[in-house]
N, C-alpha and C positions, 0 to 999 in steps of 0.2 A: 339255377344250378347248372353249371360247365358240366356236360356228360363226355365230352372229349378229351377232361383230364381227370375222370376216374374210371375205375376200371370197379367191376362188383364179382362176387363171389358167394352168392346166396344158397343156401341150402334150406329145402322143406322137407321135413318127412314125417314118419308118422300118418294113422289111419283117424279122421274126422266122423263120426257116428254123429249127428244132427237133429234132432225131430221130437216130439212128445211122443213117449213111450221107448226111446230108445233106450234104454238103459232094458228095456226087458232082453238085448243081445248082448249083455257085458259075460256071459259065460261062454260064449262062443269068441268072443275078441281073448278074454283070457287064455281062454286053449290054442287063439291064432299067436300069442306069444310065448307059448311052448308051456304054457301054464298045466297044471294037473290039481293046482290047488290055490287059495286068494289069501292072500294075506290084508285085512282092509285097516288103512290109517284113517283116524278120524275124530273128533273132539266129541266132548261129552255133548253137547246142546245138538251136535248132529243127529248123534246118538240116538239119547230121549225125542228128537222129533219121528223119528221111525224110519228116517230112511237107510240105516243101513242095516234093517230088518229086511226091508222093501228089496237093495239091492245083493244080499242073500239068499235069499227068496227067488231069485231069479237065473242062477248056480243052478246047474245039472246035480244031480243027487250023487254021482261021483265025485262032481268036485266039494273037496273039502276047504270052508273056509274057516279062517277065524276074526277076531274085532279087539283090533288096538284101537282104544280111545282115549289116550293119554296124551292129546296135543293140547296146549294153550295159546290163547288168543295170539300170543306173540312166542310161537315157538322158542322153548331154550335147549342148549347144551344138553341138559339132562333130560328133557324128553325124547331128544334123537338115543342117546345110550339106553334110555328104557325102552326104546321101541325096537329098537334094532336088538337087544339080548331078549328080548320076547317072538322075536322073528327070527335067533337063533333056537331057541329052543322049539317053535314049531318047525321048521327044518326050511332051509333053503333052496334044498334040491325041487325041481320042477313047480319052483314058487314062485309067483305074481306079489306084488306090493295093487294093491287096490287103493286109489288117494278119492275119498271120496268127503267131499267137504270146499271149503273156500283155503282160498290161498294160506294160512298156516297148516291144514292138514295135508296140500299138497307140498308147499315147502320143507314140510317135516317129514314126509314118504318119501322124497328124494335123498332127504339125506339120513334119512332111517336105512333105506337101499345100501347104500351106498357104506354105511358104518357098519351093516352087518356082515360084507363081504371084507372091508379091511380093519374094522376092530379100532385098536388105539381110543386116545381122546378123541371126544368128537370135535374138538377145535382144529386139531393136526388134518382134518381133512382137507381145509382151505389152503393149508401148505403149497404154496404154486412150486416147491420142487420136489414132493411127493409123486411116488408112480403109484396111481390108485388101481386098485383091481376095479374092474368093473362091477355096478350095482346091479341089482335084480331087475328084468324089466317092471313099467310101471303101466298099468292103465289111469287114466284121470275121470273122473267122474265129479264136476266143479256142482257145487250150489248154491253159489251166488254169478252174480253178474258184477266181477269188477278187477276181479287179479290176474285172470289170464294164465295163471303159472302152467296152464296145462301145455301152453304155448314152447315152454322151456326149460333147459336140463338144467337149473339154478336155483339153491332154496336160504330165503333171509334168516336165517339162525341168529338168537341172541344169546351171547356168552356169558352165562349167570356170574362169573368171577369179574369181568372186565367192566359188566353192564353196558357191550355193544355190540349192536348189530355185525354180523358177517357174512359173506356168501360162502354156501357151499356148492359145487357145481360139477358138473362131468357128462361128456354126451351120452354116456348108456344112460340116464337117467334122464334122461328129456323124455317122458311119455309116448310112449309108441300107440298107444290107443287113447283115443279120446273121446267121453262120449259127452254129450250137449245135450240134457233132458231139461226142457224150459218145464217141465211139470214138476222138479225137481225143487225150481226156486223158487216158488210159489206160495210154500211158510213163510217166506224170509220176511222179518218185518219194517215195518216205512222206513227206520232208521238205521235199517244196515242195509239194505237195496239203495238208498241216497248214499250213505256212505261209499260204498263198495261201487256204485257209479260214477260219481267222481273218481274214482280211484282209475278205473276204466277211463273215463276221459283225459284225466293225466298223462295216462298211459299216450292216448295218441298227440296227446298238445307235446307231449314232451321228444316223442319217436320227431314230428315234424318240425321242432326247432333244434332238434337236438347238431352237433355239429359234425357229426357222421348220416346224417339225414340221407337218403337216396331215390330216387322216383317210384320203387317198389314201396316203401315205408308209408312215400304222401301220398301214394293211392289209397293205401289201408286205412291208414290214420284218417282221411279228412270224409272219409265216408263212415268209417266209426264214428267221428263229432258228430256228422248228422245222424247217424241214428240216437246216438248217446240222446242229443239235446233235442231231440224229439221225441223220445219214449220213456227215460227218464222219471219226469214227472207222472206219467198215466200209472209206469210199475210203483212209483210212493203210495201215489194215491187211491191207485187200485190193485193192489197185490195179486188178486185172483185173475186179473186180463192175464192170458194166456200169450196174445199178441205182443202184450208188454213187453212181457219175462220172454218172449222169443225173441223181440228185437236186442231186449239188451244182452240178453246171452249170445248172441252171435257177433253182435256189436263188442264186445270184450273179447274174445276171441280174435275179432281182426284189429284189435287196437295192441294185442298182445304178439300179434303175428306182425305187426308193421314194428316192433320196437325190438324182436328178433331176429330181423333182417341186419340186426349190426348197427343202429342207433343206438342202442342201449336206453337208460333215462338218463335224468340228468338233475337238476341244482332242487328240484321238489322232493324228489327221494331221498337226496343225502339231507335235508334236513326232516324229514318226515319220518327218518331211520333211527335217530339217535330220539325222540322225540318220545316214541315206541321204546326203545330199550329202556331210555335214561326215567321216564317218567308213568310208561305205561298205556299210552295215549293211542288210541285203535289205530289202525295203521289207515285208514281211508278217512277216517275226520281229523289224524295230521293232517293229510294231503290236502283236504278243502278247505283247513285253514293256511295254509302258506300258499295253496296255488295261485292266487291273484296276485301276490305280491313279486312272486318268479317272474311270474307274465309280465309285469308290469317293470322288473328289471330289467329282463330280457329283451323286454322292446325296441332299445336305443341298435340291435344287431340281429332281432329277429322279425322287426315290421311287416319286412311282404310276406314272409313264415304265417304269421298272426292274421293276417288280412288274409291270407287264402281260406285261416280258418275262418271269417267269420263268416265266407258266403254259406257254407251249413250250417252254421251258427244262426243264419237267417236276417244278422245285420249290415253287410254288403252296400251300403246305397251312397256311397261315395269314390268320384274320381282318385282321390289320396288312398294312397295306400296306407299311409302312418294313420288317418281318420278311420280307418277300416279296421285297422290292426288296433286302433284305442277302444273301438265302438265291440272287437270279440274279446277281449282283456273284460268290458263291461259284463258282454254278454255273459261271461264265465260265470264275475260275482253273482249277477242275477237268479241263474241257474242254480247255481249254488244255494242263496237265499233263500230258493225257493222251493228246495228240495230239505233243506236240514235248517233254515233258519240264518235270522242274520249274526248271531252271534255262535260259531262252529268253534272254538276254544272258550267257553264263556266260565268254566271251572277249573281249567289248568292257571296253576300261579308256580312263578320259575323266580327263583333267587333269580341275584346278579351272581352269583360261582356256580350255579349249574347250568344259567345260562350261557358262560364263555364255555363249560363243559361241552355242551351241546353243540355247541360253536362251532371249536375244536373237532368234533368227533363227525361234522357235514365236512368238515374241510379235507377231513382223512379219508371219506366214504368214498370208493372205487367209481360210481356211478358218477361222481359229480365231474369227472374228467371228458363227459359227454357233451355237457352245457354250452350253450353257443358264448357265453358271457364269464368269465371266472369271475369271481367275487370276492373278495378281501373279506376279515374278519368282521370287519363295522359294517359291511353292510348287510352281509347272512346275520347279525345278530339287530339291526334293523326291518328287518325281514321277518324275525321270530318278535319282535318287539310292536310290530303293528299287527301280528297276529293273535298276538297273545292276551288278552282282553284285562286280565289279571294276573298283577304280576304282587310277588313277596314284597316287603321293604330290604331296602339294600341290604346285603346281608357278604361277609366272607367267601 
């Protein structure tokens, strides 16, 4: 990478609260954002496991909270409109939005935020020539290890009318507090900590090929891989290691902070996007099933990219850089295999007409404009076609 003919523009902000037990300070971060009272987003399975009893519980006895739990695994339309006319009704003045959950209940507090201060449909929020009032501020409280969203003011909405993903986004709504309680993720079970891992590791394979990539991002990114693909496996297998859930929670966090810096994602998200709207498909086992095959596109333009990862990747042991860069493409699958299984779509079956759907709707996704490689229709649905383990009979 030529440092002498770009120029960067980066901004960090926001407060990082890090540590097991940290969450017992989220009443004090609240009232550092001029809070007097919490508004907590968060889905029901959050719910029922008790943590946001746990982070209630921990609210000074003036602050008054309450508990929207009306996200879905892949937030829609209509859960932002419910959440946002229930956070009008507890009152917005000296209000905190609290996202305390994995990336749809923070993506859904963002634009919960943000719909209750400007109203309308909740689709006209993406309107890029809308002047949006500003949202409430937000604290993030993640519990899982893999989305990062706490990293940024941007949330994937699916439009229950259109059946596609969208972003909603705005800087008052990027998290100004963040707190990191690895004791938090500790329920999570083998199949959504593998899941929501990968999803993390995407995050920085994709920040470091991406074609906005910049020396801040690959610093981030390629020390997230190694933590990623080093801890990884122990948090599947042993849920309760403490170390685990510390490394990968921090490890998501900076795979999320290297892809903030202005890489954005790229050619994995936009099909891992519609994949989730159109079909339903958790949005971190899309990802591990199409991630090898991106990598594996992208290589003929992203090689030395791929070969830098693979020395964290821990397979490195070649002069060639394209042998280095084939050997972390492997590594990936492995990793992958070995966290969720070799077959990561083995129940999703896709007509031929929703899969040119599906096509279409990566081809249109914002993010894919990041990709170091564009792709043509045949080969994004060759992509979905070697991922897809089972597919319908030809069908309209």
């Amino acid at each position: 990478m030529s440092l002498s003919r770009r120029s960067l523009d980066l901004g960090f902000h926001g407060r990082l609260s890090f540590g097991v037990g940290s969450v017992d300070g989220i009443g004090g971060l609240v009232a550092g954002c001029g809070g007097r009272r919490a508004f907590i987003v968060t889905d029901p399975g959050v719910s029922r496991a008790g943590v946001t009893d746990l982070v209630q519980q921990k609210f000074p006895p003036e602050m008054y909270s309450v508990v929207f739990e009306g996200v879905t695994p892949n937030p829609t339309t209509d859960d932002v409109e419910s959440g946002a006319s229930a956070l009008r009704d507890f009152g917005i003045e000296q209000t905190v939005v609290v996202a305390v959950g994995g990336g749809s209940a923070m993506d859904a507090a963002k634009a919960i935020s943000l719909h209750a201060t400007n109203g309308g449909p909740a689709r006209d929020l993406a309107d890029p020539a809308s002047q949006l009032v500003p949202g409430l501020p937000i604290v993030a409280v993640p519990t899982t290890a893999g989305t990062a969203a706490e990293t940024n003011g941007f949330g994937v909405i699916t439009d229950v009318v259109g059946e596609r993903k969208f972003y909603i986004g705005h800087e008052s709504v990027k998290p100004r507090r963040c707190v990191l309680d690895p004791a938090l993720t500790v329920g999570l079970p083998p199949g959504i900590t593998a899941a929501t891992g990968i999803d993390a590791l995407s995050h920085a394979l994709e920040a470091l090929m991406s074609r906005n990539a910049n020396p801040v991002a690959d610093g981030l990114a390629l020390h997230a891989v190694g933590m990623i693909s080093g801890w990884l496996p122990t948090a599947v297998a042993r849920g309760g290691d403490l170390e685990a859930r510390s490394q990968m929670l921090f490890a998501s966090n900076l795979a999320g902070q290297a892809f903030a810096t202005g890489t954005g994602l790229g050619l994995c998200h936009a099909i891992a996007h519609p994949l989730g709207a159109r079909l339903g498909v958790p949005h971190g086992v899309a990802i591990a099933g199409v991630l090898p095959g991106v990598m594996d596109f992208n290589l003929p333009v992203s090689a030395e990219k791929i070969s830098q990862a693979a020395s964290p990747l821990g397979v490195a042991r070649s002069p060639s850089c394209e042998e280095n860069a084939r050997a972390g493409v492997e590594a990936v699958k492995n990793l992958i295999a070995r966290v969720m299984g070799g077959n990561v779509l083995p129940g999703v079956t896709v007509a031929d007409g929703m899969l040119a759907r599906i096509v279409q709707d990566c081809l249109k996704d914002p993010v894919i404009s990041n990709t170091p490689r564009m792709p043509s229709f045949n080969q994004v649905e060759e992509i979905l076609r070697d991922a897809v383990l089972q597919r319908a009979p030809h069908s309209a």
